[in-house]
N, C-alpha and C positions, 0 to 999 in steps of 0.2 A: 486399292490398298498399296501402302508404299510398299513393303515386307512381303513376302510370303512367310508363312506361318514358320519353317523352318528357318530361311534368311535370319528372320526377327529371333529365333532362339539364337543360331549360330551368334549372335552379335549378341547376346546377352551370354553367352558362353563366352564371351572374347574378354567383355567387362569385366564378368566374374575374376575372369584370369590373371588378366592385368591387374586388378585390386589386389587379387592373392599375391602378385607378386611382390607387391608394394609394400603390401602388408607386413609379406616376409621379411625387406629389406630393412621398413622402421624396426623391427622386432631384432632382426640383427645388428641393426647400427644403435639399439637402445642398447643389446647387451655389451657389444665391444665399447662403446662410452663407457658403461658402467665398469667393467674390467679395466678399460686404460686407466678410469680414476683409481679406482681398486690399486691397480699396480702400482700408478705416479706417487699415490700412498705410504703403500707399502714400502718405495725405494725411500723414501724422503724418511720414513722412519726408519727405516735400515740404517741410511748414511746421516744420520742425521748428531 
């Protein structure tokens, strides 16, 4: 066996992780895109 049973979770613990964090990162760069446009908006009809 390549793994030992715990190796092979540790490393599937690691994936999970890195995904999560990825995850996070699309989830925060959709909201701040969605907010810049929001704002670019906003100002363009302010000064407009």
């Amino acid at each position: 066996m390549l793994f030992s049973e715990w190796g092979f979770e540790l490393v599937l613990t690691e994936a999970a992780f890195i995904e999560n964090i990825l995850l996070k990162e699309v989830y925060i760069c959709a909201i701040y895109a969605t907010c810049e446009a929001d704002l670019k908006e906003g100002m363009t009809m302010h000064f407009a």
